[in-house]
OpenMM code with the backbone's topology and positions (N, CA, C; nanometers):
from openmm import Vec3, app, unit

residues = "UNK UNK UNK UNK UNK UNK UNK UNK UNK UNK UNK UNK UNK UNK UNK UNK UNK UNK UNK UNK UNK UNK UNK UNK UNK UNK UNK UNK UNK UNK UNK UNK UNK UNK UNK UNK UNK UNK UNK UNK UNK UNK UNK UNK UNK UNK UNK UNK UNK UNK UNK UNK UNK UNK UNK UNK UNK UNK UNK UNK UNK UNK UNK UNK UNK UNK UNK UNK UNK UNK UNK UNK UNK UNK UNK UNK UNK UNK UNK UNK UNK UNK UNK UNK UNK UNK UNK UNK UNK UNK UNK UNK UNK UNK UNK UNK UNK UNK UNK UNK UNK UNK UNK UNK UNK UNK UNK UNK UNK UNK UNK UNK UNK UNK UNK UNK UNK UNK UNK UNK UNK UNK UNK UNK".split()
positions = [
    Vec3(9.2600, 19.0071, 11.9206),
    Vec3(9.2882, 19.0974, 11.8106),
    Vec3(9.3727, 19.0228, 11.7063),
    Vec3(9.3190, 19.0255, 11.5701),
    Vec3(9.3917, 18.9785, 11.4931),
    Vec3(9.4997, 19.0652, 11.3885),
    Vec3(9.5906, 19.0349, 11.4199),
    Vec3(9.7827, 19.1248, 11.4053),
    Vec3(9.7356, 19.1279, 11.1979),
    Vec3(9.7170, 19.2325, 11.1929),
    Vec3(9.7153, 19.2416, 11.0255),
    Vec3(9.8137, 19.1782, 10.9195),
    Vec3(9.9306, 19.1819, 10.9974),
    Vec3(10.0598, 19.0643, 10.9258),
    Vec3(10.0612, 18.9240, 10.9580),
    Vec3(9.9766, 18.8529, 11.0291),
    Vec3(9.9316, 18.7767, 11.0296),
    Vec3(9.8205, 18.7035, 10.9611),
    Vec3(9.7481, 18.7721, 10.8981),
    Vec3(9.6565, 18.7616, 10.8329),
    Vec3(9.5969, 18.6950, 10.7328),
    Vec3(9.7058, 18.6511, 10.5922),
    Vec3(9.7081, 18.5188, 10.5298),
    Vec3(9.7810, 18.3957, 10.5916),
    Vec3(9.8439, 18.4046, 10.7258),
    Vec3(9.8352, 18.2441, 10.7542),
    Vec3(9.7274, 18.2284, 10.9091),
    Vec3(9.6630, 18.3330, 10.9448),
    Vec3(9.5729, 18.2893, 10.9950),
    Vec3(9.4316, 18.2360, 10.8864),
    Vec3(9.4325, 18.2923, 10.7636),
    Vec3(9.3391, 18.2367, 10.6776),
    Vec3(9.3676, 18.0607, 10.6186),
    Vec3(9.4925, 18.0561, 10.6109),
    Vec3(9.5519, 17.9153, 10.5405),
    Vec3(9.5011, 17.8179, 10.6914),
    Vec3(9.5122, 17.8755, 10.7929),
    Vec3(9.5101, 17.8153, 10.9322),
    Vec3(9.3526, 17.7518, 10.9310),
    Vec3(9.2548, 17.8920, 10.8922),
    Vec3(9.1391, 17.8200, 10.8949),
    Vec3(9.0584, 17.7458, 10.7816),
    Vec3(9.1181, 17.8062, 10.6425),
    Vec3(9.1200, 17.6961, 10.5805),
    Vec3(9.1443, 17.5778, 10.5609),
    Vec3(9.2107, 17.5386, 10.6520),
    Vec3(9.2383, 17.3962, 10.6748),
    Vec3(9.1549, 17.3410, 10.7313),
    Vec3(9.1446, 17.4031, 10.8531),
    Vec3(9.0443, 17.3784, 10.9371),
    Vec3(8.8835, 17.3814, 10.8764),
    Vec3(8.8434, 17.4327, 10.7539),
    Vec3(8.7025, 17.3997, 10.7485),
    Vec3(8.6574, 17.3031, 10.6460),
    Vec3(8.7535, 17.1912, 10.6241),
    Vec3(8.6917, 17.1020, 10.5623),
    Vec3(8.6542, 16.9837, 10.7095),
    Vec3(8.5126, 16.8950, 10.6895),
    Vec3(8.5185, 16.8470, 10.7891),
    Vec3(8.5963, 16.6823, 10.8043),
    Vec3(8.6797, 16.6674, 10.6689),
    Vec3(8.7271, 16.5533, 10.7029),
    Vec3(8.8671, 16.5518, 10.7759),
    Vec3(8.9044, 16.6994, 10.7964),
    Vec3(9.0203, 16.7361, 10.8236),
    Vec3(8.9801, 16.6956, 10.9793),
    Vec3(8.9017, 16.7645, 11.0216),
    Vec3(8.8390, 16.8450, 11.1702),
    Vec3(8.8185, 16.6346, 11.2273),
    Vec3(8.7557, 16.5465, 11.1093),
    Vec3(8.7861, 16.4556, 11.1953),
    Vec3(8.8630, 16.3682, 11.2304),
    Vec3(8.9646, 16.4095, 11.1338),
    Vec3(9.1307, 16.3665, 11.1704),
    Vec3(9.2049, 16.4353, 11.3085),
    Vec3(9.1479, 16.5760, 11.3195),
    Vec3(9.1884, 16.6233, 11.4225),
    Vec3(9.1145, 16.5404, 11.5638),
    Vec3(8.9887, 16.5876, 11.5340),
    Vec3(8.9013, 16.4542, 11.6653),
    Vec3(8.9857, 16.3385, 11.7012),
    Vec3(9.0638, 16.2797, 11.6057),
    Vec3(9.1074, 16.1332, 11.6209),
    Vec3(9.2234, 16.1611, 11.6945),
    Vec3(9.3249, 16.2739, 11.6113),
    Vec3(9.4528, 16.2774, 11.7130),
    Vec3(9.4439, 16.3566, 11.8736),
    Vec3(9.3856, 16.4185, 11.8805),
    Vec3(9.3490, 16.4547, 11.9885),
    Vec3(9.3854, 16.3548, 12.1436),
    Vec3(9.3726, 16.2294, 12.1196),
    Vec3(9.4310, 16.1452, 12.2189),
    Vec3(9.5516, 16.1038, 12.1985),
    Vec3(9.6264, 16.1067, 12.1143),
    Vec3(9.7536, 16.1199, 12.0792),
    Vec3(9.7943, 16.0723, 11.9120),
    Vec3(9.9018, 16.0024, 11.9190),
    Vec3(9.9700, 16.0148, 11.7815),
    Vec3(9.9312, 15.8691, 11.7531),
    Vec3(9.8943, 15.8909, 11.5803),
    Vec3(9.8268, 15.8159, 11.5215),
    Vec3(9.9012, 15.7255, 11.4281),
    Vec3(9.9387, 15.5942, 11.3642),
    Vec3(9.9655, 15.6367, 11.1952),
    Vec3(9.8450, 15.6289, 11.0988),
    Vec3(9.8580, 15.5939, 10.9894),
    Vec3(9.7333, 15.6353, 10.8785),
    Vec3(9.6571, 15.5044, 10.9156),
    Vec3(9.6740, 15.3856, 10.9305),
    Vec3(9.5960, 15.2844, 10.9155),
    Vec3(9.4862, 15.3140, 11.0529),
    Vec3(9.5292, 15.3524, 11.1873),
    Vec3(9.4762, 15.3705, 11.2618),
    Vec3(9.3889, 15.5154, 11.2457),
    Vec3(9.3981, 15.5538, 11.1909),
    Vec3(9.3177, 15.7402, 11.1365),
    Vec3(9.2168, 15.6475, 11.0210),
    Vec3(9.2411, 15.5778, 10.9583),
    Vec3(9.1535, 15.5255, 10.8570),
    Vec3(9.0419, 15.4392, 10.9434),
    Vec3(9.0742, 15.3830, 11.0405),
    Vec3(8.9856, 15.2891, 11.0957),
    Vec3(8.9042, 15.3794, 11.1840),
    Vec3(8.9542, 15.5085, 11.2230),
    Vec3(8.8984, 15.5670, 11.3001),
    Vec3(8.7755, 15.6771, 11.2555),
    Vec3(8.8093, 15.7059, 11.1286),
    Vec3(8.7661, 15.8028, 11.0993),
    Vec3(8.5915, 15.7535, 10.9545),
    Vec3(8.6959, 15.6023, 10.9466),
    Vec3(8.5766, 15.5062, 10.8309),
    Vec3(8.6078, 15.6017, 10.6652),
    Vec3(8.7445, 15.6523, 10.6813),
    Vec3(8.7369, 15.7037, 10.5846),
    Vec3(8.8544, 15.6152, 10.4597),
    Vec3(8.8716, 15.6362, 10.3122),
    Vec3(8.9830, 15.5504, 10.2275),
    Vec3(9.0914, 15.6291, 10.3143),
    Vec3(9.2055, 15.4849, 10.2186),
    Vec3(9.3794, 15.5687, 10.2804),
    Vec3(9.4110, 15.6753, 10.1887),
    Vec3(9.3728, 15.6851, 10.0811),
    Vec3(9.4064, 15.7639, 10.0134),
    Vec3(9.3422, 15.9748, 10.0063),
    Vec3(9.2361, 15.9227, 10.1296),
    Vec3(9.2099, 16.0274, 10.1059),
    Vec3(9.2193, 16.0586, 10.2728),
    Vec3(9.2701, 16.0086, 10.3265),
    Vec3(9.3421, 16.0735, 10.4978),
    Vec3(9.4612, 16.0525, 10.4661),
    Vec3(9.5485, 16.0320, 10.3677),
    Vec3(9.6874, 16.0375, 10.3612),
    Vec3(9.6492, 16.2463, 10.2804),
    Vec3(9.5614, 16.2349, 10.1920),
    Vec3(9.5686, 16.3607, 10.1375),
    Vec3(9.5701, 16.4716, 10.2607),
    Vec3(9.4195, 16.4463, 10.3280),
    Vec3(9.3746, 16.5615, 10.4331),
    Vec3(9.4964, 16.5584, 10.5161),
    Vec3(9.5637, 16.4700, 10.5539),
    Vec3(9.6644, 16.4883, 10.6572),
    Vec3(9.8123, 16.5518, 10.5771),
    Vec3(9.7878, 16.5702, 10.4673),
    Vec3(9.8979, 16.6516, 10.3904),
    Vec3(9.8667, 16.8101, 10.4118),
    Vec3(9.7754, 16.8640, 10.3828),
    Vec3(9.7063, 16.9608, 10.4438),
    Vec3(9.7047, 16.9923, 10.5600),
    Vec3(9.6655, 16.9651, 10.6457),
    Vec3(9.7336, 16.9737, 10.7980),
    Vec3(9.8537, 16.9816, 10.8392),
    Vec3(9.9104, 16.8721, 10.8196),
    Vec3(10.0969, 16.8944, 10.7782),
    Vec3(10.1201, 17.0322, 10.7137),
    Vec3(10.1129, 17.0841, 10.5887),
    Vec3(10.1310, 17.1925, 10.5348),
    Vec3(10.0612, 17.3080, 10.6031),
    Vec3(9.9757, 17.3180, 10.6775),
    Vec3(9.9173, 17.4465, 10.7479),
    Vec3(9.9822, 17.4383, 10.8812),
    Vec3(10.0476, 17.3553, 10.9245),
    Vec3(10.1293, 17.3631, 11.0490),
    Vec3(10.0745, 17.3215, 11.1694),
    Vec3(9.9441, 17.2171, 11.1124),
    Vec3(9.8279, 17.1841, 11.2876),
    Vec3(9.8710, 17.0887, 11.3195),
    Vec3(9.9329, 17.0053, 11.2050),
    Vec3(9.9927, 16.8263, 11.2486),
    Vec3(10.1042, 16.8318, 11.1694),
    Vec3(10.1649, 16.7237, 11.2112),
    Vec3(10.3370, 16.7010, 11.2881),
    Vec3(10.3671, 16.5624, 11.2071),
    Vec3(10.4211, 16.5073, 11.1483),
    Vec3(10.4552, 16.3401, 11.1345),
    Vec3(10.5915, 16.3539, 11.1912),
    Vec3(10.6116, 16.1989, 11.1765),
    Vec3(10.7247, 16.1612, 11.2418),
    Vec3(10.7299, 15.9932, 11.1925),
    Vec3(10.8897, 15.9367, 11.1169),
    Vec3(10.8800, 15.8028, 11.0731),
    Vec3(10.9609, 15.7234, 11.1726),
    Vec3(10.8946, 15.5840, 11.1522),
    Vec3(10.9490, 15.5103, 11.2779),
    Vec3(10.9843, 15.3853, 11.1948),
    Vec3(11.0513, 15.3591, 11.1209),
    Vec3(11.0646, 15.2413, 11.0353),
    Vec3(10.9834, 15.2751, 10.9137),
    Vec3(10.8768, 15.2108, 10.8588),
    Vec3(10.8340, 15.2096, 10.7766),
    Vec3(10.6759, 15.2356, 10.8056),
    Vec3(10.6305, 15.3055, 10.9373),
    Vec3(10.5597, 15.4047, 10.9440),
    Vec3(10.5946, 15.5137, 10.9671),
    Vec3(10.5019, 15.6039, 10.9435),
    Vec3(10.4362, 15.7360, 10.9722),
    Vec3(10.3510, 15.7500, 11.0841),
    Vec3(10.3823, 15.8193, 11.1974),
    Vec3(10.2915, 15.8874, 11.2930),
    Vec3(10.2896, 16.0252, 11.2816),
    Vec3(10.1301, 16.0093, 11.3110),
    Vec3(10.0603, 16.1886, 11.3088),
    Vec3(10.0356, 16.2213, 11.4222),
    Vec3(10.0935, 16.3874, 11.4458),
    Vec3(10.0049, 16.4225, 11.5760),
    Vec3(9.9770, 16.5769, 11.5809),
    Vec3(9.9213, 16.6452, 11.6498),
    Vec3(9.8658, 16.7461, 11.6400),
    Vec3(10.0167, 16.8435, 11.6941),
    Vec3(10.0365, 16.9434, 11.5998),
    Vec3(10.1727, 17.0263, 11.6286),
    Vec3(10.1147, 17.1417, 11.6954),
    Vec3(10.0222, 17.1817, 11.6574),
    Vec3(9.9538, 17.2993, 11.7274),
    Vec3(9.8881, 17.3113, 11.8646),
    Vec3(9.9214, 17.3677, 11.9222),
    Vec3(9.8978, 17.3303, 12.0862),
    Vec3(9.7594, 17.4182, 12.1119),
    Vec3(9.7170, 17.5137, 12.0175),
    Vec3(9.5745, 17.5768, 12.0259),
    Vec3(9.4830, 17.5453, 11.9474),
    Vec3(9.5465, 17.4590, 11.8297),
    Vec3(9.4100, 17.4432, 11.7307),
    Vec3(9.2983, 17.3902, 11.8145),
    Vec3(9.2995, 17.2915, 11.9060),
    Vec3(9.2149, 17.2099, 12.0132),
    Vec3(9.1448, 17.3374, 12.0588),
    Vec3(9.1500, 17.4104, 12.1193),
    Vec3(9.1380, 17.4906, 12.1720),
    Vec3(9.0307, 17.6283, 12.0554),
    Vec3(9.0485, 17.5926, 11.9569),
    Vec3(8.9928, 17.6960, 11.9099),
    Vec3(8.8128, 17.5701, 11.8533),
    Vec3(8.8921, 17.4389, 11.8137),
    Vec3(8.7654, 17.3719, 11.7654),
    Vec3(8.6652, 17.3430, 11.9458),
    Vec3(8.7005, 17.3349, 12.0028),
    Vec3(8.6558, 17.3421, 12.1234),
    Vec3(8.5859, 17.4794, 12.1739),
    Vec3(8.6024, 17.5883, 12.1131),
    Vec3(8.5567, 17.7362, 12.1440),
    Vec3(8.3956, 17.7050, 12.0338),
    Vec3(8.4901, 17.6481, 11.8795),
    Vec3(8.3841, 17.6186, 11.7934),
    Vec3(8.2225, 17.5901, 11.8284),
    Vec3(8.2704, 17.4571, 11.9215),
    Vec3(8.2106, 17.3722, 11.9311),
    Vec3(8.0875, 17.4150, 12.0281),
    Vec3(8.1054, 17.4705, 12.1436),
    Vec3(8.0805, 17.4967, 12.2868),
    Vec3(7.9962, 17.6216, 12.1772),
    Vec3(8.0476, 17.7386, 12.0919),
    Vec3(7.9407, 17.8389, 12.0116),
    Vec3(7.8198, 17.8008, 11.9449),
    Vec3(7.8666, 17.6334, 11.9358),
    Vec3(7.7315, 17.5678, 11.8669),
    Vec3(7.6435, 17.5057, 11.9422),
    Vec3(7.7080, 17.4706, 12.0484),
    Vec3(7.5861, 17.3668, 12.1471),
    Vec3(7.4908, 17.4520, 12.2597),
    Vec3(7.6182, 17.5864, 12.3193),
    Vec3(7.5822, 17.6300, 12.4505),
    Vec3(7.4972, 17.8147, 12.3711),
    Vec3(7.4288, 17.8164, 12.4895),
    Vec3(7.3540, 17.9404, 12.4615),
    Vec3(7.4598, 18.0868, 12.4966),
    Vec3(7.4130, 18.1417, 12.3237),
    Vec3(7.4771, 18.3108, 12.3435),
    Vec3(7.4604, 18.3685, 12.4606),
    Vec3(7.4881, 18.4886, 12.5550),
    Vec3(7.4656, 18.5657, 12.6389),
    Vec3(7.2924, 18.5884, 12.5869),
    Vec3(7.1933, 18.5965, 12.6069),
    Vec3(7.1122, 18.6379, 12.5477),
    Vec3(6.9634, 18.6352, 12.4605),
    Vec3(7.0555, 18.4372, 12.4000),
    Vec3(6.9759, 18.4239, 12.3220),
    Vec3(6.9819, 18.2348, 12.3141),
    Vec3(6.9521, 18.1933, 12.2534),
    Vec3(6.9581, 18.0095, 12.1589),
    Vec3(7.1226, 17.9771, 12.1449),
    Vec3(7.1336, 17.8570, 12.1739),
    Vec3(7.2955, 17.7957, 12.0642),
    Vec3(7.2410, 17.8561, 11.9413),
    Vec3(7.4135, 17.8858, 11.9028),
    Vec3(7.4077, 17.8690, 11.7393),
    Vec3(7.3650, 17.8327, 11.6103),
    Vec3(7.3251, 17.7179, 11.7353),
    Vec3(7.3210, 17.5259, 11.5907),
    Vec3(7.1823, 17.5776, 11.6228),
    Vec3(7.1059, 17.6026, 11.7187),
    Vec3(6.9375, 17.6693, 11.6823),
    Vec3(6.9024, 17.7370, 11.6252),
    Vec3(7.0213, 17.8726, 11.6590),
    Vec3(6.9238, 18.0381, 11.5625),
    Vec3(6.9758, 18.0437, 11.4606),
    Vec3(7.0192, 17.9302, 11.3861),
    Vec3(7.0651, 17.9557, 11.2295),
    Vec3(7.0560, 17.7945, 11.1496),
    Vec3(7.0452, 17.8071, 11.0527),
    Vec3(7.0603, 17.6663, 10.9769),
    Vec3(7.2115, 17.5855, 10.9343),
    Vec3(7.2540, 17.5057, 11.0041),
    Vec3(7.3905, 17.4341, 11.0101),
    Vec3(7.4015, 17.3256, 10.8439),
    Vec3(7.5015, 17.3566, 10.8150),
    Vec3(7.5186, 17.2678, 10.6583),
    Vec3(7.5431, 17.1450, 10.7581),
    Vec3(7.5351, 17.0056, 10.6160),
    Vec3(7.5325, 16.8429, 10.7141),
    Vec3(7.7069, 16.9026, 10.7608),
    Vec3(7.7730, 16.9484, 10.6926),
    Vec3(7.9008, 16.9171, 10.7094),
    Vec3(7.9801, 16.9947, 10.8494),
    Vec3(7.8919, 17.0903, 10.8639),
    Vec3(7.9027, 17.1644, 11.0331),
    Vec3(7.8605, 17.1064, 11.0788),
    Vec3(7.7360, 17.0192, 11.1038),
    Vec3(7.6809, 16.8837, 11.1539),
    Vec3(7.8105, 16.7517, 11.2041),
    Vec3(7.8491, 16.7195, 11.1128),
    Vec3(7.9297, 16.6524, 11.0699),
    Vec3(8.0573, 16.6486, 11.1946),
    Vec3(8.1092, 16.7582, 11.1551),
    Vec3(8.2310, 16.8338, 11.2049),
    Vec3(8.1727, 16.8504, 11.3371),
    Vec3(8.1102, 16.8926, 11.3670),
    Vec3(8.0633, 16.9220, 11.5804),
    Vec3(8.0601, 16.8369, 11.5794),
    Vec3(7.9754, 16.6853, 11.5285),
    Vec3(7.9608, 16.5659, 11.6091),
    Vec3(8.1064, 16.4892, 11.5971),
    Vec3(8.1510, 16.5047, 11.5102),
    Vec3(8.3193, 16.4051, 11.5397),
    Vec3(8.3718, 16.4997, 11.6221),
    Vec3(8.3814, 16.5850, 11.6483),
    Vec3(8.4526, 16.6579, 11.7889),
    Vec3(8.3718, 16.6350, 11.9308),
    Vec3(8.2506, 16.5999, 11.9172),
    Vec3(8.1686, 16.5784, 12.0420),
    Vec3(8.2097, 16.4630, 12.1111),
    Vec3(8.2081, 16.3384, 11.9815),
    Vec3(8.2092, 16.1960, 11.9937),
    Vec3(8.3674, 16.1695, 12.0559),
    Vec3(8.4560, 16.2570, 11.9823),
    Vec3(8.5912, 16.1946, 12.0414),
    Vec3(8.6277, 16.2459, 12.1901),
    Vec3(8.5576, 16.3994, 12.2255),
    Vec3(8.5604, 16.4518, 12.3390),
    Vec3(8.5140, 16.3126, 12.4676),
    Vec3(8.4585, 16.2397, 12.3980),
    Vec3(8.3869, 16.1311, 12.4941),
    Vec3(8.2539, 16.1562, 12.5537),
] * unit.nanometer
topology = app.Topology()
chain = topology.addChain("A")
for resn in residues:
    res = topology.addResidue(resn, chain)
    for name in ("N", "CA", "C"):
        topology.addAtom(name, app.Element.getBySymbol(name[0]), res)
């Protein structure tokens, strides 16, 4: 049940969550804490634009930094977001009570594409 006063930061929550370059920053930290050069190599994405997405995350409250000299480490602050892209994920691959996966009985944008497979790939 979703608490009605909760309601615009469960939206900011999943707005964050539905861009997919975010979702594969999350894939990456998922094994633990990152800094940017290692999220850049991981993800094949510029620094400038996983220093952004990970500002966003930071600001919605899913990831955490922390400086250690003259880096930055990232890590996931939210102890359910995993847990909810993992519910995501499992709605897209595994069959409804009933019927087809998700990703069958409907047409998936590349970027839901996108987003399940960097969560598949880092799952191992």
């Amino acid at each position: 049940m979703i608490d009605p006063d909760l309601i615009p930061l469960v939206a900011k929550r999943f707005k964050a969550l539905g861009e997919p370059a975010r979702l594969a920053l999350l894939a990456a930290l998922q094994h633990g804490e990152c800094n940017v050069s290692a999220l850049v190599a991981a993800t094949g994405r510029g620094q400038p634009n996983v220093s952004q997405h990970l500002k966003e995350l930071v600001h919605a409250g899913l990831v955490a930094a922390r400086r250690d000299g003259n880096h930055v480490y990232y890590r996931i602050a939210d102890r359910y977001v995993m847990r909810i892209c993992d519910a995501v994920c499992k709605s897209l691959t595994e069959p409804a009570p009933g019927g087809r996966p998700a990703s069958q009985s409907g047409r998936q944008s590349r970027g839901t594409r996108a987003a399940a497979k960097a969560l598949e790939v880092s799952r191992g």
